[in-house]
N, C-alpha and C positions, 0 to 999 in steps of 0.2 A: 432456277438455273441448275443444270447439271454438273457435277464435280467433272473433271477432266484429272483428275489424280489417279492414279494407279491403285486400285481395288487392294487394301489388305488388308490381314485379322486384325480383328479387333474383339478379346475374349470379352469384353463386359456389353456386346452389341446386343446378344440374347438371342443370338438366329440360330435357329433349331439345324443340327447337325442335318447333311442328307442325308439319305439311306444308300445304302451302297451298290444297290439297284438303279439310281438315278440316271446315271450317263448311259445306259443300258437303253432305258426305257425313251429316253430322252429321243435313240436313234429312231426309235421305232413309231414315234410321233405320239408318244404318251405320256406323260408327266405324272409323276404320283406325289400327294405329298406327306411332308415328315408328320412323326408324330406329336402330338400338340406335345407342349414346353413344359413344364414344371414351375412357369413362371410366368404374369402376362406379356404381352407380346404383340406387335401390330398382329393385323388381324391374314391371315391367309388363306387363298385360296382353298374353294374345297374342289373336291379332285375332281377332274374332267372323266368323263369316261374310256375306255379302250377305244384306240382309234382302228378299225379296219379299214384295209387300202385291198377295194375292187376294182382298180382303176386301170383301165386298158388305152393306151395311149397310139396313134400312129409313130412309127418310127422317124427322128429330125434326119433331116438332110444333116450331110455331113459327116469326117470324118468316121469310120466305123472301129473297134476293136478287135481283131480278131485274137485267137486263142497264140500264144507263142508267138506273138509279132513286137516289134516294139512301135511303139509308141510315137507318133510327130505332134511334138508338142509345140511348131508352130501353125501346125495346120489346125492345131483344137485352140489356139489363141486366137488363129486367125476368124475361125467359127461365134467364138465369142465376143469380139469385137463388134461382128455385124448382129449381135444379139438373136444369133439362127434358134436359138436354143427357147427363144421366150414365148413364142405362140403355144407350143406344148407343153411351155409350163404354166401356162396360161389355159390350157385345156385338163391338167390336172387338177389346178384347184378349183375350175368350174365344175367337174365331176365329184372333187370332195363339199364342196358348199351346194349342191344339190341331190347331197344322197343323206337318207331321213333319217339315220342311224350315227350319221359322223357327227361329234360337238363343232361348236363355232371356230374356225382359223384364229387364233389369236396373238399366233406371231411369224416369223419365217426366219429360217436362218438357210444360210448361206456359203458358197466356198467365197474368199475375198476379190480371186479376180473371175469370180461367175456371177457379178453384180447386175443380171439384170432383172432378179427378183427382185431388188428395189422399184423396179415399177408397178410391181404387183402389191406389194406391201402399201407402197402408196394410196394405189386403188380402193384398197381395202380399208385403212385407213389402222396398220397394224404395223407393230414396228419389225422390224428386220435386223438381224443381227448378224456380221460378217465374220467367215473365220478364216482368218492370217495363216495357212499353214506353213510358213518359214516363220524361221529364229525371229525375237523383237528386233536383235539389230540386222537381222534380212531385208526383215517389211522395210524396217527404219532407212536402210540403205537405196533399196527402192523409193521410197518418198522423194528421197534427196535427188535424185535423176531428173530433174526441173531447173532444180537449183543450180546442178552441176553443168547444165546447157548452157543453162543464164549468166555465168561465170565462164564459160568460154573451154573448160575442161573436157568436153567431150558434145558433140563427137569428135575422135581424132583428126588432125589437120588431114594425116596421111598413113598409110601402114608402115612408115620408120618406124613412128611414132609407137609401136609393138613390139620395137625391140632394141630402141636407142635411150631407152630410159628413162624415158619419160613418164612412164608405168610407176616408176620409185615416185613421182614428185607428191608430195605430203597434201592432204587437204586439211587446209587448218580452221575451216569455218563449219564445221559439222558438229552439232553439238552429240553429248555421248563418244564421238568418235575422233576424240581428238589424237592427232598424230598416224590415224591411216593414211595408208597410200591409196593411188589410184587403184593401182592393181588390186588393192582390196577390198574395195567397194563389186556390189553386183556387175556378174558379166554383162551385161547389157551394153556397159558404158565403153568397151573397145571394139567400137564401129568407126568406121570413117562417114559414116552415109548421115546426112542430118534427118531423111525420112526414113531410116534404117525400122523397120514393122517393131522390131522386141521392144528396143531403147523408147517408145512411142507407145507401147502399149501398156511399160509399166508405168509409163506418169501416165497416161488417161485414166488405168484401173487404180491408181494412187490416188488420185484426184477423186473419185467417185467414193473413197472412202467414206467421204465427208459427209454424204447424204446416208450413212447407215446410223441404227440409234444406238449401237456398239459397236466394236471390237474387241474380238476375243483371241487368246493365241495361245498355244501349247508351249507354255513354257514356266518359269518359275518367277517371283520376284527379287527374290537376292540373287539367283544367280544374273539374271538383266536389265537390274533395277535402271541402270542409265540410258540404256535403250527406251525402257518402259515409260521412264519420266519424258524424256523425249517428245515420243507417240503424241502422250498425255495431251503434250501443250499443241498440237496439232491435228488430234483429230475429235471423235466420241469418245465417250468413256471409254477407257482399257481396261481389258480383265485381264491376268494371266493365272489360268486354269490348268497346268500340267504338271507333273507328264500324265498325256492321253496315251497308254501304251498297248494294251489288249488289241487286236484284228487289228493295226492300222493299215497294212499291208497284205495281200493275198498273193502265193506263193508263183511261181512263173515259172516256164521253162526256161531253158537256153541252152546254145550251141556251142561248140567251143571245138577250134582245129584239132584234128587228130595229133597232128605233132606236136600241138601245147599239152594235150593229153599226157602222150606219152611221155613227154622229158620232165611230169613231175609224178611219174607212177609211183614211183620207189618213196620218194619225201617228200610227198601232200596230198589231201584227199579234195577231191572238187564234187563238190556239188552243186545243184541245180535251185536247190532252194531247202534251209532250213530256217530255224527255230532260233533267229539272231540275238533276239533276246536272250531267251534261255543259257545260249551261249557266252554270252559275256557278261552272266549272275555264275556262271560257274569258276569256282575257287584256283581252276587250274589256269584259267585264263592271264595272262602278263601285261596282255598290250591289244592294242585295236588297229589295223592298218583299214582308216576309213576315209573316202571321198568328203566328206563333212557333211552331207544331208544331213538335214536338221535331224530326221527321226533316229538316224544311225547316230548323231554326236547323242543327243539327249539318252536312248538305249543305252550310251558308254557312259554316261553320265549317273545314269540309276544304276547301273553295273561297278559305280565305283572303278573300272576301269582306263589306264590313260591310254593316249594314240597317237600316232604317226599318221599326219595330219598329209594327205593329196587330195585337194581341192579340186574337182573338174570342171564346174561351171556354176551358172546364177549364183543364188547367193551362198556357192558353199563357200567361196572366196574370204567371205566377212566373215562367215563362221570360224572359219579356219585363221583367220587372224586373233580374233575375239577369244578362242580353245588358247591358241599358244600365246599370246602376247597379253590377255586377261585374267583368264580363268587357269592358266598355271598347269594346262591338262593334255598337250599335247606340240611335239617337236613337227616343222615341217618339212615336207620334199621339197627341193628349190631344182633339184639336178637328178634327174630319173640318171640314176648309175650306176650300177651295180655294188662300185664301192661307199657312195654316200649312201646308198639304202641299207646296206651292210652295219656302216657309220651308227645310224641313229637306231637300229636295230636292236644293236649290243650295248647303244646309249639307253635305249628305252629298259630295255631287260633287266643289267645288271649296271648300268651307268648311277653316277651320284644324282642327275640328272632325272634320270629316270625314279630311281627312288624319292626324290620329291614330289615328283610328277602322282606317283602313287600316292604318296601322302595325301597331296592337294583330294584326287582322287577321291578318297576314302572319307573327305571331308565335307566335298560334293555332294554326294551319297547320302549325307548323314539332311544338310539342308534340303536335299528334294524329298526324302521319306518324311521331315517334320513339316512340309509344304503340303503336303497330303493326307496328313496327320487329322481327325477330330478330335476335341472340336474346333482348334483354335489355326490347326494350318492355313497356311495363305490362299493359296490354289483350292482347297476347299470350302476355304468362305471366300474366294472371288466367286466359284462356281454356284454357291447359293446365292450371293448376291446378284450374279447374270441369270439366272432362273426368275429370280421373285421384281428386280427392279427391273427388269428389260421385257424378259422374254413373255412373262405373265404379267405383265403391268396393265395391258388391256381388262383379260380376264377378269385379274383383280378388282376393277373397279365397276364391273357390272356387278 
């Protein structure tokens, strides 16, 4: 039987550090492995060779990208629902399993709601491993979108219902998340539509979880440990492997009116796209005014940085509750005003407030660097242990 616990260190377990080349290589469909132990040891894979990818695919139907556009991310939901996407991936791994040079498929991974490589995985007879990219208590918030039907909470009776308060009413049956509001669960759940596409698409891709032989998520275990435990008692094994912070993101244009231009010539600089990270390890840095996407909180989070928490939608909501009302790291907008933005500005800066908030901060910091830490961080012996017990367990045993 599989543990359903939350993956962490354990120094006296003997698992050979990675290399720090690992996640690298991992991207690139090539696995290398560590060097033998100084001590015995189950027994491990020996290395697969270089994977070369000649593979020339026709273009899917559907949505396209273009350069400096944004993005409908319900129309690429909508694409993945009718699983448009799976004959062509279904046509790459028949050109990697019939070209004389590639070793054997021996697992597949995944984005969480681009679940229809589990039918491929199946075929093959190779496990699949899904990866969550929102917070544990995002994924974890989404699960709950079932439950919260079935209970009568959503979808809304009506659109009062958006702005007579009813958003405040506490859900008290949510494990991990006890004492959130409505409003602070993912956007999904303020519809009135009962066949509303989003609200329906996140419990169908929640529901498919179930059929992966993991999950994995970018994030840490003390900082989500109740989230995590959560998960645990509901789906496959959980790993939390992070922070994955190098290339997550590639850099974008964007436009902006001339008049918002000029009215902040004089006191602000805009840019188009830089180096956010970088920016918020820098010493001069005070404060973060961020939407709560996960990869921007966790950046502020390895930055030792705290924040001025405006949530815009999915599950920045929960993050942004979970930052300010958990983790001690971040004040939020409730009233876009000029002088309550002012307010928590001066609070975040030089406030007593804010100086905790730092603290907290700097505390952060310290647990996600010994989460990453060899040999005994958490996040890196989850990530060894999703490598050798999941993703190479076929391998292994041929």
């Amino acid at each position: 039987m599989r543990s359903t616990r939350p993956h962490e260190p354990n120094a006296q377990s003997g698992q050979t550090p990675l290399p720090k080349g690992l996640l690298h290589n991992l991207r690139h469909q090539r696995i290398q492995q560590a060097a033998a132990p100084p001590r015995p040891r189950p027994r491990r894979p020996r290395r697969p060779p270089q994977l070369p990818l000649r593979c020339h695919l026709r273009e899917p139907p559907g949505p396209r990208i273009e350069e400096g556009t944004i993005q409908d991310p319900f129309a690429h939901c909508e694409a993945l629902s009718r699983d448009t996407p799976l004959p062509f991936f279904r046509q790459l791994v028949d050109n990697l399993r019939s070209s004389a040079d590639v070793p054997p498929i021996t697992c597949i991974v995944c984005d969480g709601i681009m679940t229809f490589p589990l039918k491929v995985a199946k075929e093959l007879d190779v496990p699949c491993a899904l990866f969550w990219t929102p917070s544990a208590c995002g994924f974890l918030g989404y699960s709950y979108c079932r439950k919260l039907v079935e209970k009568g909470l959503t979808p809304l009776k009506d659109e009062s219902c958006l702005t007579n308060g009813y958003l405040d009413t506490v859900v008290d049956f949510l494990p991990a998340m006890e004492g959130i509001r409505l409003r602070d669960l993912p956007g999904v759940v303020r519809t009135t539509n009962p066949d509303d596409f989003m609200l329906n698409f996140a419990i169908n891709e929640t529901d498919k979880a179930y059929k992966g032989s993991a999950i994995f998520i970018n994030t840490i275990v003390d900082l989500e440990r109740g989230a995590l435990d959560a998960l645990s008692k509901m789906f496959p094994p959980v790993y939390a492997i992070g922070p994955l912070q190098p290339d997550l993101v590639l850099g974008e244009s964007a436009a902006f009116p001339p008049e918002f231009e000029a009215e902040i010539k004089e006191r602000g600089l805009l840019l188009t796209w830089t180096a956010q990270e970088k920016i918020l390890r820098h010493p001069s840095v005070g404060g973060f005014l961020t939407h709560c996407g996960w990869n921007s909180l966790l950046e502020s989070i390895v930055g030792g940085v705290p924040m001025i928490c405006w949530d815009f939608g999915g599950e920045q909501t929960t993050n942004c509750w979970f930052a300010c009302k958990h983790w001690g790291l971040g004040l939020e907008i409730t009233e876009v005003k000029r002088a309550e933005v002012e307010r928590l500005v001066r609070e975040l800066m030089v406030g007593e407030s804010g100086k905790k908030m730092k603290s907290k901060a700097m505390e952060w910091k310290k647990v996600v660097e010994d989460a990453v830490t060899a040999p005994a961080g958490s996040s890196y012996m989850n990530f060894d242990n999703l490598v050798n017990e999941v993703l190479l367990s076929k391998f292994q045993s041929r």
